[in-house]
C-alpha positions as CSV (number, residue, x, y, z in Angstrom):
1,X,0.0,0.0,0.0
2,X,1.3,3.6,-1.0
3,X,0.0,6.1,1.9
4,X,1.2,9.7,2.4
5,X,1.6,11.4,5.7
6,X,1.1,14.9,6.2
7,X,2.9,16.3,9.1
8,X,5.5,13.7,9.0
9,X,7.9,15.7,10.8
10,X,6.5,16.4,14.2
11,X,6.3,13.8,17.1
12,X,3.3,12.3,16.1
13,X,3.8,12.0,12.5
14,X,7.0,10.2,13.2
15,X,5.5,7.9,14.9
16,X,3.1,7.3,11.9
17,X,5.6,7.1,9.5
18,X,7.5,4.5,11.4
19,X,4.2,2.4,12.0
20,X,3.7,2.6,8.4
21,X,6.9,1.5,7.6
22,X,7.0,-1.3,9.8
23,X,4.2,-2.9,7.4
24,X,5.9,-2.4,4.4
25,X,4.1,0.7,3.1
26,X,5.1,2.4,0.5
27,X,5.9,5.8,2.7
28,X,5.4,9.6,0.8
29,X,5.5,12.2,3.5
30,X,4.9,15.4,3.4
31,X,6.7,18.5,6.3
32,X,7.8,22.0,5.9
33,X,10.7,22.0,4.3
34,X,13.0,23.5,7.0
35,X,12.2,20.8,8.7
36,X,13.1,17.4,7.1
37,X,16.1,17.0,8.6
38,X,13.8,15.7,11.3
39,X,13.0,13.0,9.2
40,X,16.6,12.0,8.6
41,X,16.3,8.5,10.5
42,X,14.0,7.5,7.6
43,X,16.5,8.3,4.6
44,X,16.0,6.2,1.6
45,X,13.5,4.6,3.2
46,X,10.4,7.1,2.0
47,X,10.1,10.0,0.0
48,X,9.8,13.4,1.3
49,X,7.4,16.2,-0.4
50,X,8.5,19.1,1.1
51,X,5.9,22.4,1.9
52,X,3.4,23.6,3.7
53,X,0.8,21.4,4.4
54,X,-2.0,23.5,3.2
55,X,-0.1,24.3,0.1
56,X,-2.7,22.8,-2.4
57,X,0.2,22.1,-5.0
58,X,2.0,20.3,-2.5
59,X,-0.9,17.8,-1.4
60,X,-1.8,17.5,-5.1
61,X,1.2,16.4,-5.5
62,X,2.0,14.7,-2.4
63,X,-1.7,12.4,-2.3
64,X,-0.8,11.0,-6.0
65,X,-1.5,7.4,-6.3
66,X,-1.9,7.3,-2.2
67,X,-4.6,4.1,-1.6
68,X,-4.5,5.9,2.2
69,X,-3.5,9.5,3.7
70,X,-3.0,10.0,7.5
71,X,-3.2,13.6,8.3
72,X,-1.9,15.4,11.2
73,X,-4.3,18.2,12.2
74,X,-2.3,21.2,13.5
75,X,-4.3,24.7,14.1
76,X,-1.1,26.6,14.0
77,X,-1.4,30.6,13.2
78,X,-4.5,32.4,12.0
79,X,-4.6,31.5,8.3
80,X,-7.0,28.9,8.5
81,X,-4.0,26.2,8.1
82,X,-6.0,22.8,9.8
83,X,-9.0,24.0,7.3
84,X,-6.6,24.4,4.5
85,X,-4.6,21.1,5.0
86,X,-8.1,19.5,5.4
87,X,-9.8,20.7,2.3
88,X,-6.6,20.2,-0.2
89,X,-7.1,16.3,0.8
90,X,-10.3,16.0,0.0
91,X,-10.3,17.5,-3.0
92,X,-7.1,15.8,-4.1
93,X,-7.0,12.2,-2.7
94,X,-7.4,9.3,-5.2
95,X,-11.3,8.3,-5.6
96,X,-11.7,5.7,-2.9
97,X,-8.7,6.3,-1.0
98,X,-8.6,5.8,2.9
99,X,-8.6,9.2,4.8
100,X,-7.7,9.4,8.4
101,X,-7.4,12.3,10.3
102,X,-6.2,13.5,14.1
103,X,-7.3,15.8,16.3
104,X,-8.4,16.4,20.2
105,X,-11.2,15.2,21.9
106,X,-12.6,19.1,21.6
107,X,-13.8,18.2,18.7
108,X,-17.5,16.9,18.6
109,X,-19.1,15.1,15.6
110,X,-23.0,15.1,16.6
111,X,-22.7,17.3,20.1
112,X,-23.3,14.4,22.5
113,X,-19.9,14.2,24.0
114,X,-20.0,15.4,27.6
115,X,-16.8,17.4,28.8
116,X,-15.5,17.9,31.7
117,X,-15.1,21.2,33.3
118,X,-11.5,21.1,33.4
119,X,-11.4,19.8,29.7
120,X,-13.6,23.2,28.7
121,X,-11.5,25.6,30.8
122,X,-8.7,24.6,29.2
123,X,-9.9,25.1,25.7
124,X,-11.2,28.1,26.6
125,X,-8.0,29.5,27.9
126,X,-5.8,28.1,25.7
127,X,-8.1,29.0,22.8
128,X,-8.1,32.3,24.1
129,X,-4.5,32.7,24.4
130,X,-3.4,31.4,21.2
131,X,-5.6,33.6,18.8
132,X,-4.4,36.4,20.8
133,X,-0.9,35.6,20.4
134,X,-1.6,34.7,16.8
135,X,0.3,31.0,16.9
136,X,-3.0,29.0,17.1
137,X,-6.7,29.1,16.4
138,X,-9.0,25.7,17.4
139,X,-11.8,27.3,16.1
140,X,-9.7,26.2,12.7
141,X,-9.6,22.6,13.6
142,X,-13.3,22.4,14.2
143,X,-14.1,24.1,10.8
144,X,-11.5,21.9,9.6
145,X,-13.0,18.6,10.7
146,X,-17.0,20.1,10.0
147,X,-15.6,19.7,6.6
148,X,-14.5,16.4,7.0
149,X,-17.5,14.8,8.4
150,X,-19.7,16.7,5.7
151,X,-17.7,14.8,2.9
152,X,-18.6,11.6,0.9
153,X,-15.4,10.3,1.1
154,X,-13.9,7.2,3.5
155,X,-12.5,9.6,6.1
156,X,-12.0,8.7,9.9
157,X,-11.2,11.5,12.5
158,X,-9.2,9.8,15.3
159,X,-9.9,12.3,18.7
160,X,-6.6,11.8,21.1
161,X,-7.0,12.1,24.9
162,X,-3.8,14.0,26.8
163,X,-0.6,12.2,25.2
164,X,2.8,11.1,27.1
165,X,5.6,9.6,25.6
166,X,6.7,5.7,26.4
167,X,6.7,2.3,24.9
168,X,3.8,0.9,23.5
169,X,0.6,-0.7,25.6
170,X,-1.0,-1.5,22.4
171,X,-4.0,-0.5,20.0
172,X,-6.0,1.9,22.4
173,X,-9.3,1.5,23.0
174,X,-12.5,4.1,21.8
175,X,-16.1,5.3,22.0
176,X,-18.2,7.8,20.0
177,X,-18.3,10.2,22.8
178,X,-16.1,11.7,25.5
179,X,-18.0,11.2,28.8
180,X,-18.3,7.5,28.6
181,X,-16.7,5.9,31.5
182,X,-14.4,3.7,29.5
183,X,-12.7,6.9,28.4
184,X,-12.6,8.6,31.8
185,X,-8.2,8.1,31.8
186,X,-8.1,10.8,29.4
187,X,-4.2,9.5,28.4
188,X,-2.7,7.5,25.8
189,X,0.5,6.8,24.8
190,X,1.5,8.9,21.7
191,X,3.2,5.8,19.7
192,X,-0.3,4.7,19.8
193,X,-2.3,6.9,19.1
194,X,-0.2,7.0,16.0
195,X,-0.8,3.7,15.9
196,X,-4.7,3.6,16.1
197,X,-4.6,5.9,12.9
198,X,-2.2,3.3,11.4
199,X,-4.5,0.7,12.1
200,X,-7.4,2.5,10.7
201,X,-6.7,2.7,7.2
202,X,-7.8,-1.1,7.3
203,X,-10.6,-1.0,9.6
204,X,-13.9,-0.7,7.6
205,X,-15.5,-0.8,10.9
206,X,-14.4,2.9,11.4
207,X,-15.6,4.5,8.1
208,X,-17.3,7.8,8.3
209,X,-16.5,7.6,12.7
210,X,-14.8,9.8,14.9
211,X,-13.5,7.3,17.6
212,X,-12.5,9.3,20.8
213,X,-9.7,7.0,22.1
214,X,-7.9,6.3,25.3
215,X,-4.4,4.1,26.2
216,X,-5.4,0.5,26.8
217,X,-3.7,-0.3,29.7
218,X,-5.3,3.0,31.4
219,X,-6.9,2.4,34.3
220,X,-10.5,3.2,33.2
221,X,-10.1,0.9,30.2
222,X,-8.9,-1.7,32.0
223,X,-11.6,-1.3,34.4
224,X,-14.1,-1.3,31.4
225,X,-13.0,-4.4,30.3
226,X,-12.8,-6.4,33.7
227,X,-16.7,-5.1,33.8
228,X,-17.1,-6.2,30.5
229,X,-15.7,-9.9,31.4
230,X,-18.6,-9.9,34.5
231,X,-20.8,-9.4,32.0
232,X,-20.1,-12.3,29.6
233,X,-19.2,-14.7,32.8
């Protein structure tokens, strides 16, 4: 399979590209171009596109012949650059082509998902702070995404909880809302998260979803699953 990541260069797209690889994927990936020194541990190993990401000649270019493209939301400045990025794949990924997409769990698909009051005083702030500082602007990522879930293409918007770094607990778990119990950890490990978006481009089951997800071994999914296990017994 040929995919192309966009936003290869930045923690999280590494860890993408390197899941990718690992499955033999044909790897085209797609980072500012000051930065693809970054990328250096993955020389001759993938091809690099480099631009902005919401450069519509570089996705054009970039998305050519891609059966799947795993895009990295970022809602940096005030140019509408998640919307951009957004936009310039669906109008420029191959007919049929697996789209999958991350973001935070601020993000709502049908308004059901129940936040916590520490979870909207943080956007708030933060949301706040960045516009007026002029280096970020979620209202970008949500217009971003509204886009997404409005097209007829076979997108998936993966929603991350808070993110650390470590080894890998495995494919994290999800639900179609924040508030449900099982996601009540609100962590997960970054190399999976990167890996849940890996996984996706192969999971029919998650076609036109927005899966909020959590780490596996945290503590509220394990005790989902032990509850789960009653329940079968």
């Amino acid at each position: 399979m040929r995919v192309c990541v966009i936003g290869a260069s930045g923690k999280l797209g590494k860890y993408i590209v390197r899941h990718c690889l690992d499955r033999g994927y044909d790897v085209v990936a797609v980072c500012r171009e000051r930065s693809t020194a970054k990328l250096d541990d993955f020389k001759g190993r993938i091809r690099i596109v480099p631009g902005a990401t919401n450069d519509r000649e570089v996705i054009k270019e970039a998305v050519k012949g891609c059966e799947g493209v795993l895009t990295v939301l970022v809602p940096w400045g005030v140019q509408q650059y998640s919307t951009g990025t957004a936009q310039a794949v669906l109008d420029f990924a191959e007919p049929g082509a697996r789209l999958v997409f991350s973001c935070g769990w601020h993000i709502t698909r049908d308004g059901k998902d129940v936040y916590s009051r520490k979870l909207k005083m943080f956007v708030k702030v933060f949301g706040f702070v960045a516009r007026l500082f002029r280096f970020a602007d979620l209202d970008d990522q949500v217009e971003a995404c509204r886009r997404i879930f409005e097209s007829d293409t076979r997108w998936t918007v993966v929603r991350g909880s808070d993110l650390e770094e470590g080894e890998s607990q495995g494919l994290p778990v999800w639900s179609r809302h924040v508030g449900d119990p099982i996601l009540a950890s609100n962590l997960t490990r970054r190399i999976d998260f990167a890996l849940f978006m890996v996984e996706a481009l192969t999971n029919d089951e998650l076609i036109r979803e927005a899966p909020a997800i959590v780490g596996r071994k945290s503590p509220s999914a394990i005790a989902y699953a032990s509850e789960d296990r009653r329940e079968q017994a």
